[in-house]
SEDO-181542 format. One record per residue (C-alpha): x, y, z. Coordinates in steps of 0.1 Angstrom, whole numbers. Example, Ala and Ser with C-alpha at 12.3 -4.5 7.8 and 13.67 -1.06 7.14 Angstrom:
# SEDO-181542
REC      X      Y      Z
REC    123    -45     78
REC    137    -11     71
//
This chain:
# SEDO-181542
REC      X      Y      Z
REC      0      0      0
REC     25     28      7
REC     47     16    -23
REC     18     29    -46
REC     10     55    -24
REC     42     66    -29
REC     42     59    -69
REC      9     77    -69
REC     25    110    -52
REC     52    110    -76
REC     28    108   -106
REC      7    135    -90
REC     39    156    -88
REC     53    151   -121
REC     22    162   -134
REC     16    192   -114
REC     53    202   -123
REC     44    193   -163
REC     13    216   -161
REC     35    248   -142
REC     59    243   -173
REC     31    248   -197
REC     11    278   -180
REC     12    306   -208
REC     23    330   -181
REC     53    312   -170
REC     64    303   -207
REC     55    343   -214
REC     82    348   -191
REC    106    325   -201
REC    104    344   -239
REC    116    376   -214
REC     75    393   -216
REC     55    402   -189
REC     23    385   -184
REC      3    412   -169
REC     13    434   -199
REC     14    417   -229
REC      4    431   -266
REC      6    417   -299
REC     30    441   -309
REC     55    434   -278
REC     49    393   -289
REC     59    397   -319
REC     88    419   -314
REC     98    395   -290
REC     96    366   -317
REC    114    385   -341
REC    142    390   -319
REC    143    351   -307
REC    147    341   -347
REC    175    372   -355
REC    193    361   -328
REC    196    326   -342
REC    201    333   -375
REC    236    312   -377
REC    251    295   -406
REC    243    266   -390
REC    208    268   -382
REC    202    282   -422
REC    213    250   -434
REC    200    225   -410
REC    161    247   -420
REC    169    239   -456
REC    175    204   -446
REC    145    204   -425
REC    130    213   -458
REC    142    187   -479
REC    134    159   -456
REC     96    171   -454
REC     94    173   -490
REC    104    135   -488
REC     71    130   -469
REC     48    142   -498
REC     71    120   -528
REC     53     90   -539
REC     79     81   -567
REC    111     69   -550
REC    139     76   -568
REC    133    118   -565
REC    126    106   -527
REC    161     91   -519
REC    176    126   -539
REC    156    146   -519
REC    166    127   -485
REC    203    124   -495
REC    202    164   -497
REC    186    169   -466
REC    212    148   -454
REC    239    165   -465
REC    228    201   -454
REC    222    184   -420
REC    259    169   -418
REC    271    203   -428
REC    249    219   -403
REC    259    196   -376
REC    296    201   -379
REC    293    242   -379
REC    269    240   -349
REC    296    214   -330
REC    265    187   -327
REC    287    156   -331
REC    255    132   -330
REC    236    153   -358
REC    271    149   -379
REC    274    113   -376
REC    239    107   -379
REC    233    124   -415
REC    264    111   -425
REC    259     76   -418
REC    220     85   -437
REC    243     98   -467
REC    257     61   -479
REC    226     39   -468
REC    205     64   -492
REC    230     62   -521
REC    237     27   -524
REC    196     21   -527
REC    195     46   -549
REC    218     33   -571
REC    204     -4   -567
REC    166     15   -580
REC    186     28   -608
REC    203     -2   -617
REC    170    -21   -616
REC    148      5   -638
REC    179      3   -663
REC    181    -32   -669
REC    142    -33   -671
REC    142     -8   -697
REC    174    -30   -717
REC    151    -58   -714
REC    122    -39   -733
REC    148    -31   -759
REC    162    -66   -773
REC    174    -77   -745
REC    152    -98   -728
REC    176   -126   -704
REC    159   -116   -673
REC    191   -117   -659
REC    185    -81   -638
REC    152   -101   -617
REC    178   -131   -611
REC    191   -115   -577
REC    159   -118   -564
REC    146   -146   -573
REC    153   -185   -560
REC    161   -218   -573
REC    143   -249   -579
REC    146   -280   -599
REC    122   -300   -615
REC    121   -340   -629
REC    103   -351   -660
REC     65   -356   -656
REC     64   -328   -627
REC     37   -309   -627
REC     45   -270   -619
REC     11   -262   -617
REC    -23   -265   -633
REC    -52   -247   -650
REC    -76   -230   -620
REC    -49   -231   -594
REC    -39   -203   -568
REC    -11   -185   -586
REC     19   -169   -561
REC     48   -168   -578
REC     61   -170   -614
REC     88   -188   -631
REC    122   -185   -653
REC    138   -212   -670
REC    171   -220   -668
REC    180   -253   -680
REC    153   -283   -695
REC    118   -281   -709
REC     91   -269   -700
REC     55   -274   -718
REC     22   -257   -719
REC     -4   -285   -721
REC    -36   -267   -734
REC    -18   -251   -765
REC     14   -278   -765
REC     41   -246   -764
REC     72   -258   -755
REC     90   -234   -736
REC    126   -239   -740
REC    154   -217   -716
REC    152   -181   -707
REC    111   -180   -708
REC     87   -168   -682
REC     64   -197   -668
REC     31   -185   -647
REC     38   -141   -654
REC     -1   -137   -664
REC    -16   -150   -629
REC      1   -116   -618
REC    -22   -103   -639
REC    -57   -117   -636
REC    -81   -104   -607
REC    -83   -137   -590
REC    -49   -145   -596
REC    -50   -183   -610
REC    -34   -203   -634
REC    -42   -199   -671
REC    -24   -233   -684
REC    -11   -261   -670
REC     29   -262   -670
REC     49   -297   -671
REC     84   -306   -673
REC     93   -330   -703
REC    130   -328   -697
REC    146   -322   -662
REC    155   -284   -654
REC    164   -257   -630
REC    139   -227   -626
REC    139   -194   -605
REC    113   -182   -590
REC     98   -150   -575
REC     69   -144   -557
REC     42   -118   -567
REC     43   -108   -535
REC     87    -98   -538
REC     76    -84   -570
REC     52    -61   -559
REC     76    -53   -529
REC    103    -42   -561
REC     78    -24   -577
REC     68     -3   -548
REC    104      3   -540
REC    116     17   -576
REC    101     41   -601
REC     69     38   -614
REC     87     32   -646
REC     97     -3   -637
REC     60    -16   -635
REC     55     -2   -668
REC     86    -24   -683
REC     69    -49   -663
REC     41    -50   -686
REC     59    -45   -717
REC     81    -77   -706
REC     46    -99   -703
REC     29    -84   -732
REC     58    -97   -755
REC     54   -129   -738
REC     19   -134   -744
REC     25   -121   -783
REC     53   -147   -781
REC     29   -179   -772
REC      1   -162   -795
REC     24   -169   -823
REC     38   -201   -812
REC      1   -210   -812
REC     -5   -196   -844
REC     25   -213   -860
REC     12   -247   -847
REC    -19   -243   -859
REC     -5   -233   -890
REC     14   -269   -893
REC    -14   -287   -880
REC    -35   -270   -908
REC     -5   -281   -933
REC    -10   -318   -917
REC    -49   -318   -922
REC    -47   -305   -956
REC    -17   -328   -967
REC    -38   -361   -953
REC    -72   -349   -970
REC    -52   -347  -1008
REC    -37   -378  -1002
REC    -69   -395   -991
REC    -83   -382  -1019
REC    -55   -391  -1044
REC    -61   -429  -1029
REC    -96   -424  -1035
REC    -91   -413  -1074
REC    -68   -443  -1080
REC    -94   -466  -1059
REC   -118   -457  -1083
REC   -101   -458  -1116
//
């Protein structure tokens, strides 16, 4: 009982002590104004005095600082973000080693190479995307982030109507699109378009034919590196499926060009068999 009694007197006491600091007279007279004869000239005055006085080098750039790392606050694209923050950084290191703060210096200055290295990994990715929609199409930029797996002949990756999490690359072996008969050879996305679709399930049924190594990222990591890096890279994104699917639309078309070929090769020689039957 007189533990909390105690506890309870000190609680009581802190917060008589927080509400004396935060009177208006007594913080009146801590700006050097009197409380019983205050005007909004003599306030104002009085502020205008407080900010000449610390107009200092230091304090000029640590406010442009300030103003760059608020402006950071309303960015939704993040590379201008990490330029913004890396210059607020660096007018806060500067500002901390003319004011003497040794914690604000090292603080901005350890900020300075954390922001620079991610913005040069955001770069790096939007680049390689934007190769990739230009001829060069190996994938090989997503390849950090994605994991490997194998695969024996007759496994099933997945089927028509299933949940879809992740997508695929190939790396070595086949790989073969049962409702159209695509065989997707190397260096080819597997299971990109149930990013795509609202429900997010598999549009064909993928299974190996000849044993192979994947990669694989999930939509999830995907979205994650979309999020992270310019707006720009989604966009390649897109590009990067919508050659894909004009890709297998011609593969389809080619097959059922043969297959027409085929058809049309049996029928005349049916019906040559059928002339000499009859002569």
């Amino acid at each position: 009982m007189n533990s909390s009694a105690d506890l309870s007197t000190i609680l009581n006491r802190i917060l008589d002590a927080a509400a004396d600091n935060l009177r208006i007279a007594k913080i009146l007279v801590q700006m050097g104004l009197d409380p019983n004869n205050i005007t909004y000239d003599a306030l104002f005055n009085r502020l205008f005095e407080i900010v000449l006085a610390n107009i200092t080098l230091a304090n000029m750039f640590a406010l442009v600082g300030a103003i760059f790392l608020v402006a950071t606050l309303l960015m939704q694209r993040m590379v201008p973000l990490r330029v913004a923050n890396m210059v607020g950084c660096t007018f806060f290191t500067i500002s901390g080693a003319l004011s003497g703060s040794v914690a604000t210096f090292l603080l901005y200055l350890l900020l300075l190479p954390v922001n620079a290295v991610r913005l040069r990994q955001l770069l790096k990715l939007v680049k390689k995307a934007r190769n990739a929609t230009q001829g060069d199409r190996s994938m090989e930029w997503l390849k950090p982030f994605m994991t490997e797996r194998r695969y024996r002949r007759g496994d099933r990756l997945f089927r028509k109507g299933d949940p879809a999490t992740e997508m695929f690359l190939t790396v070595t072996g086949k790989f073969l699109v049962k409702e159209i008969g695509v065989e997707l050879p190397p260096g080819c996305f597997m299971g990109e378009l149930g990013f795509l679709t609202p429900n997010n399930r598999r549009t064909g049924t993928i299974e190996c034919i000849e044993d192979g190594q994947v990669l694989t990222i999930t939509y999830e990591r995907l979205l994650e590196i979309y999020f992270q890096s310019d707006q720009q890279f989604g966009y390649y994104i897109l590009v990067l499926i919508s050659q894909r699917l004009l890709e297998n639309n011609q593969r389809l078309q080619e097959n059922i060009s043969r297959l027409e070929s085929t058809l049309a090769q049996e029928k005349a020689a049916r019906q040559a068999a059928a002339a000499r039957g009859t002569a």
